[in-house]
C-alpha positions as CSV (number, residue, x, y, z in Angstrom):
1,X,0.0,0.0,0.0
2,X,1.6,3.1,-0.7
3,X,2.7,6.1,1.3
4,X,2.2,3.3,4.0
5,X,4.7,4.5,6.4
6,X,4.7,8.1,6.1
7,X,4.2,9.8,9.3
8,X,0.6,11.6,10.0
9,X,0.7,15.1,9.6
10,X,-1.2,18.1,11.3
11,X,-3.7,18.4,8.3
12,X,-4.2,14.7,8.5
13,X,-4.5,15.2,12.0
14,X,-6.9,17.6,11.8
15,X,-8.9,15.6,9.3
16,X,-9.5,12.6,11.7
17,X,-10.4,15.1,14.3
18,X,-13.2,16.2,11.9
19,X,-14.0,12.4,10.8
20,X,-14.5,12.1,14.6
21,X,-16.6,15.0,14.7
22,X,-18.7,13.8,12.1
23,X,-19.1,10.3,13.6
24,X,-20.2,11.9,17.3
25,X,-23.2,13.8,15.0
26,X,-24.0,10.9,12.6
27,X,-27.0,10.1,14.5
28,X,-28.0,13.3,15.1
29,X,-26.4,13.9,18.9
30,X,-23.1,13.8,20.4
31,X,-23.1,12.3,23.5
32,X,-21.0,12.8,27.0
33,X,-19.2,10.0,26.2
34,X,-18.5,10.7,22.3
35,X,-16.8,14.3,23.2
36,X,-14.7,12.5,26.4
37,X,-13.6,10.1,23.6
38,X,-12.9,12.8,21.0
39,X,-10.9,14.8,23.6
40,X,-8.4,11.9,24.3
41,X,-7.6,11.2,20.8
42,X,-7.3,15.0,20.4
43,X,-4.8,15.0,23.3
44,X,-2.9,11.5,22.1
45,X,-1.8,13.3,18.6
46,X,1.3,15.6,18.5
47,X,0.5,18.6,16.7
48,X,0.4,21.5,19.2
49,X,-1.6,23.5,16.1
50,X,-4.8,21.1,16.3
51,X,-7.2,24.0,16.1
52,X,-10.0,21.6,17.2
53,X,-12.9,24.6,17.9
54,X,-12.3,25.6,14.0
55,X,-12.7,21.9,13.4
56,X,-16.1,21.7,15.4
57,X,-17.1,24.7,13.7
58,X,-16.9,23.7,10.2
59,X,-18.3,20.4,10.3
60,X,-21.1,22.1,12.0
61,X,-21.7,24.9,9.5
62,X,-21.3,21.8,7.4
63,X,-17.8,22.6,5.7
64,X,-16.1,19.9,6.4
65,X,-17.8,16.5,4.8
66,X,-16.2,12.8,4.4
67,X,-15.2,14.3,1.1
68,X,-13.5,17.0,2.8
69,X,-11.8,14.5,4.8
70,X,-10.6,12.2,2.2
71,X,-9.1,15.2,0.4
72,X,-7.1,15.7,3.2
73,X,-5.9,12.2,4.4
74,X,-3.0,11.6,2.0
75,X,-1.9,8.2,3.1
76,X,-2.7,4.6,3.5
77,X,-2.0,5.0,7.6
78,X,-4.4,8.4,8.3
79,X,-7.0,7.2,5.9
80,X,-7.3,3.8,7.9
81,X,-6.5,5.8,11.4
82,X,-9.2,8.1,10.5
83,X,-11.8,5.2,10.0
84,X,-10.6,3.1,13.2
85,X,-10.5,6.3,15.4
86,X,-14.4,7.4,14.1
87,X,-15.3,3.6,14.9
88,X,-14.2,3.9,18.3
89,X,-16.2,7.3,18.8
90,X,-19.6,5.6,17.3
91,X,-18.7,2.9,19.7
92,X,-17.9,5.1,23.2
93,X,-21.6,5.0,24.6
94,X,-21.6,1.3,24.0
95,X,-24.4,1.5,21.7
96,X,-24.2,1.9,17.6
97,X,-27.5,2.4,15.9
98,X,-28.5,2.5,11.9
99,X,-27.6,6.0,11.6
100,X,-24.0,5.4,13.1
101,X,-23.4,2.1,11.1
102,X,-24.6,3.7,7.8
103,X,-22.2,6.6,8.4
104,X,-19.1,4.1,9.4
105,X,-20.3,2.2,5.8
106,X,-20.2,5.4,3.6
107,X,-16.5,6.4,5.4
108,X,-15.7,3.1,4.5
109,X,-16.7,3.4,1.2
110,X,-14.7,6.9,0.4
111,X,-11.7,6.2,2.0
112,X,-11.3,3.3,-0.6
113,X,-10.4,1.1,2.7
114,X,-9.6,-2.9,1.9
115,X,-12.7,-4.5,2.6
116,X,-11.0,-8.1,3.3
117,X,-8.5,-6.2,5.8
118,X,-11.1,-4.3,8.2
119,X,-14.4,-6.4,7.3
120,X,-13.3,-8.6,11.1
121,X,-12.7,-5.0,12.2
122,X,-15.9,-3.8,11.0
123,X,-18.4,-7.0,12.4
124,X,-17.0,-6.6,15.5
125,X,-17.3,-3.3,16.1
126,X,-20.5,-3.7,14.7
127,X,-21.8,-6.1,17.0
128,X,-20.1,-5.0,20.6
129,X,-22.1,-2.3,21.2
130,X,-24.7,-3.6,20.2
131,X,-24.5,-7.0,23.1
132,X,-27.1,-6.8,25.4
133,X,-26.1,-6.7,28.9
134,X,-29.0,-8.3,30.0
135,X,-28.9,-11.7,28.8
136,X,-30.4,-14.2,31.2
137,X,-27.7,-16.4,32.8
138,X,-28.6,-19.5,35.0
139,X,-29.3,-18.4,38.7
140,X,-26.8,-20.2,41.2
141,X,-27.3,-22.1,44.4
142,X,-26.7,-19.8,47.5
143,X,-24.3,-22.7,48.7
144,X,-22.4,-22.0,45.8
145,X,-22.7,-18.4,45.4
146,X,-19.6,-16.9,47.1
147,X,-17.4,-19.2,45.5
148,X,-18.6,-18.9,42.3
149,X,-18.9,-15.2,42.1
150,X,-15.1,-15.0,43.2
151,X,-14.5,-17.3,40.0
152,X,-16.4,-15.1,37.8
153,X,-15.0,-12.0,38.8
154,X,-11.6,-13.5,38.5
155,X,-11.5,-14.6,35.3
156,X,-13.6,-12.2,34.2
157,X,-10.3,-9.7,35.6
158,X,-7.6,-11.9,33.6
159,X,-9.4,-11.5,30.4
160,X,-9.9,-7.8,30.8
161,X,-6.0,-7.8,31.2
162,X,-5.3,-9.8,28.5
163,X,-7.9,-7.7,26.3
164,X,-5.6,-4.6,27.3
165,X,-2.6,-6.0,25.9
166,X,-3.8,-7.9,22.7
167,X,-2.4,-6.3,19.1
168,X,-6.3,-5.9,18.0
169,X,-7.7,-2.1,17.8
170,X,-11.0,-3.1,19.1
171,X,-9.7,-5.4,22.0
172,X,-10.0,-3.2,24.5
173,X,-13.3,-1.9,23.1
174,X,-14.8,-5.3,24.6
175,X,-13.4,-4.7,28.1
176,X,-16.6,-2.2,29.6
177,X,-19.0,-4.0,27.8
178,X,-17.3,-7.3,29.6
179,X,-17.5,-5.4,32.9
180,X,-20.9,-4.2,32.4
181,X,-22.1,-8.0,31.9
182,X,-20.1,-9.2,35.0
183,X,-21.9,-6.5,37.3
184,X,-25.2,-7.9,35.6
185,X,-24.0,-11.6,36.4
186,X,-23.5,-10.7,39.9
187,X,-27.0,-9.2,40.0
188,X,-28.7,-11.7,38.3
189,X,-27.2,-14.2,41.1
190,X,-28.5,-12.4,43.8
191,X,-32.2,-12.0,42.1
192,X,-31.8,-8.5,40.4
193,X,-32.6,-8.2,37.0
194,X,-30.7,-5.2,35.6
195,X,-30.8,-2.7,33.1
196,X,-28.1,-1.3,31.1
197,X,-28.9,2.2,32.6
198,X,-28.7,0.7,35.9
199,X,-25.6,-1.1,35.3
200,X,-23.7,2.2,33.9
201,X,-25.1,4.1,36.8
202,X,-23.5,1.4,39.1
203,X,-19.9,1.9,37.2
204,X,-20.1,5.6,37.1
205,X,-20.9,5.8,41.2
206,X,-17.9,3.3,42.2
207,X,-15.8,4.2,39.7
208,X,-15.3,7.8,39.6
209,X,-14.4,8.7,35.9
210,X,-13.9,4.6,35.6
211,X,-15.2,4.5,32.5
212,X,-13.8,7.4,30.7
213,X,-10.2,5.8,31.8
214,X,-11.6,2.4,30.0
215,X,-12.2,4.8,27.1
216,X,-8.9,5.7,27.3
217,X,-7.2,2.4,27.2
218,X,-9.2,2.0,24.0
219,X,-7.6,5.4,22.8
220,X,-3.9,4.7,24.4
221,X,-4.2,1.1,22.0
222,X,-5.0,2.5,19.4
223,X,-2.8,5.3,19.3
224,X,-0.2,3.7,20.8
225,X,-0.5,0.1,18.8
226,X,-2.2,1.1,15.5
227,X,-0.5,4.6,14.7
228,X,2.6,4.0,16.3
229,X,2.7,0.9,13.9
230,X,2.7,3.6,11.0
231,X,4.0,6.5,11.9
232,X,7.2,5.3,13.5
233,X,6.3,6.3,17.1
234,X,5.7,10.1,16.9
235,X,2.0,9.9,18.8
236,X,4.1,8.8,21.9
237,X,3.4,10.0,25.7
238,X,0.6,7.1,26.2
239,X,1.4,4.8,29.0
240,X,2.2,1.3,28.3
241,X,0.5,-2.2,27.6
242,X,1.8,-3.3,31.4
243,X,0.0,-0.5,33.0
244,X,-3.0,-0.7,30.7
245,X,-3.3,-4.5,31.8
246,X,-2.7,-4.0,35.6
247,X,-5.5,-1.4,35.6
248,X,-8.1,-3.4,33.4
249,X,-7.2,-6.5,35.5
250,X,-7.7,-4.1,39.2
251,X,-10.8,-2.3,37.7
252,X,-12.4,-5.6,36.8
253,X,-11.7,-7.4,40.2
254,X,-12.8,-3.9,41.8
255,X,-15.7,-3.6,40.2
256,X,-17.2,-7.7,40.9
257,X,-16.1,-7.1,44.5
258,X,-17.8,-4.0,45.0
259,X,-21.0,-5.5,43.1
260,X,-20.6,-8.2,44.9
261,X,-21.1,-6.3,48.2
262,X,-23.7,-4.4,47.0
263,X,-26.4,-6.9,46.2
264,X,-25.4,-9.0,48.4
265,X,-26.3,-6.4,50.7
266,X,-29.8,-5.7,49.1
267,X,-28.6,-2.4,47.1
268,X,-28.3,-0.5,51.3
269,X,-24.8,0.6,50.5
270,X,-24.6,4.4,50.1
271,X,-22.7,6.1,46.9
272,X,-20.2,7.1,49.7
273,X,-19.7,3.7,50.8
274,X,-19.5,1.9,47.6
275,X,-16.9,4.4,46.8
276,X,-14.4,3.6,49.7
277,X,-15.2,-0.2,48.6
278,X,-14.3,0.7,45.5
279,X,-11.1,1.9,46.4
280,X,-10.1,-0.4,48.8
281,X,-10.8,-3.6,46.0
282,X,-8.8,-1.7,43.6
283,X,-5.5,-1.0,45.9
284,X,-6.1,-5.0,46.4
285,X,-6.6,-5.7,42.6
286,X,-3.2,-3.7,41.6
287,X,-1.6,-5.6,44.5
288,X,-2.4,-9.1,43.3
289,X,-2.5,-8.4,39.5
290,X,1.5,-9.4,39.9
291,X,0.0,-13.2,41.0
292,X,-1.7,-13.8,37.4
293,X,0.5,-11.8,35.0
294,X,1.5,-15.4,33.7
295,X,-2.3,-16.2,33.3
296,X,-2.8,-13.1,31.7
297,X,0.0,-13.6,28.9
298,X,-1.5,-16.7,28.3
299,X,-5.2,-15.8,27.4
300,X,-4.1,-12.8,25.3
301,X,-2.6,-15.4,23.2
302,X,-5.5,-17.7,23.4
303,X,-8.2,-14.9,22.4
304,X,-9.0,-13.5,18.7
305,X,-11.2,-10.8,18.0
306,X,-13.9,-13.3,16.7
307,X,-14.3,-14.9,20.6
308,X,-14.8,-11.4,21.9
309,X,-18.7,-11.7,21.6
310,X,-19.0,-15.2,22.9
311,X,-16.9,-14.9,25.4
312,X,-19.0,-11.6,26.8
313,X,-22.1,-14.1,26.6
314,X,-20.4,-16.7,28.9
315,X,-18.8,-15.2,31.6
């Protein structure tokens, strides 16, 4: 492919800051989590001159198109960044309707992308959002329970961390929807039935900011995988795949232990209280993270992006 290794330049830059921009309004809407996600990829490029107001302007005013775009995204790498990195925006509330997957199809399209290189790229981001959190999963016997639950949660945490280091660009995309289905799995086994609402509303309360740092290690992969790939390293300054996984694998265990708690408890915890339980699972998930780095390794060598999906029924 030509021009394949040629470094990203501000226009280019600026072009998939607009292809974001376009993505966050395809369906109308930009949502909380759309603009979180645009702002991290803004702050992962390098070009101190990203003028991103003017950028928001003009694709509001309706200046800047996908045509616009493509006339501006002179090589194979920021034409295939740009799509990627507008995927991931359609993708950020966890949910991609028609309106979103027609827009991803037409950018597809115009950017004259190889359809046999992104078409596993393209179903799965397709389809991740899209999981229902709510599946029913078979109730367990309260004998069981504890044990059980402390089985889920772990392996549930050793995927996450595997997910965090794996080469794939939509990876780490499957590790809140993951989280959100363990939370439901812990509900379900103490007789809640949850909603997705619900379930995000749970995340956002223990987590403070959790899932916009999940969005992030979505952002810091792709950046700092994909790009860095083809631009020889210049988007640098992202943190690494070891402290991506330790934090997916503490979050994960954090966030079963705390929900755990919670319905276990019959939902009487406080926000205050879930907080400092929160905490206190996460200092203990970063501390024994180091005991399954070898089990970790292992399954991010044992999962391919076309498991993703089953594996977030099962767990």
């Amino acid at each position: 492919m030509e021009n394949e290794h040629q470094p990203i330049n501000q226009q280019e830059q600026s072009a998939i800051i607009g292809l974001c921009v376009l993505a966050a309004f395809a369906d109308g809407t930009q949502s909380e989590s759309e603009r979180a996600q645009i702002q991290r990829i803004v702050n992962g490029f390098s070009a101190a001159g990203l003028d991103v107001t003017s950028v928001y302007q003009d694709v509001l005013v309706g200046k800047f198109s996908i045509a616009t775009a493509v006339s501006q995204l002179q090589t194979a790498s920021a034409r295939a960044l740009g799509y990627e990195m507008a995927v991931g925006v359609c993708h950020a509330d966890g949910v991609v309707n028609d309106a979103e997957k027609k827009f991803l199809s037409d950018l597809h399209q115009a950017l004259g992308l190889d359809s046999a290189a992104t078409a596993e790229h393209q179903q799965a981001a397709e389809t991740l959002g899209a999981q229902p959190s709510n599946v029913a999963a078979p109730p367990m016997l309260n004998a069981n329970r504890d044990a059980e639950l402390d089985g889920i949660i772990m392996n549930a945490a050793i995927l996450n961390g595997a997910l965090e280091i794996m080469p794939h660009t939509l990876a780490t995309m499957a590790i809140l929807p993951l989280q959100i289905r363990l939370v439901y799995r812990i509900g379900h086994a103490y007789g809640y039935e949850l909603d997705r609402g619900h379930i995000k509303d749970f995340l956002a309360t223990v987590g403070v900011g959790l899932t916009s740092q999940v969005v992030e290690g979505f952002t810091r992969q792709v950046i700092g995988g994909f790009a860095r790939r083809f631009t020889g390293g210049l988007l640098g300054g992202l943190v690494g795949e070891a402290t991506g996984s330790a934090f997916a694998f503490a979050s994960t265990y954090a966030i079963g232990h705390v929900a755990k708690r919670y319905y276990a408890s019959g939902r009487t915890l406080t926000a205050a209280q879930l907080k400092d339980v929160f905490a206190a699972m996460l200092a203990n998930g970063r501390s024994t993270q180091g005991n399954y780095s070898g089990d970790i390794l292992q399954r991010s060598r044992q999962v391919n992006v076309s498991e993703l999906l089953p594996l977030a029924g099962k767990l």
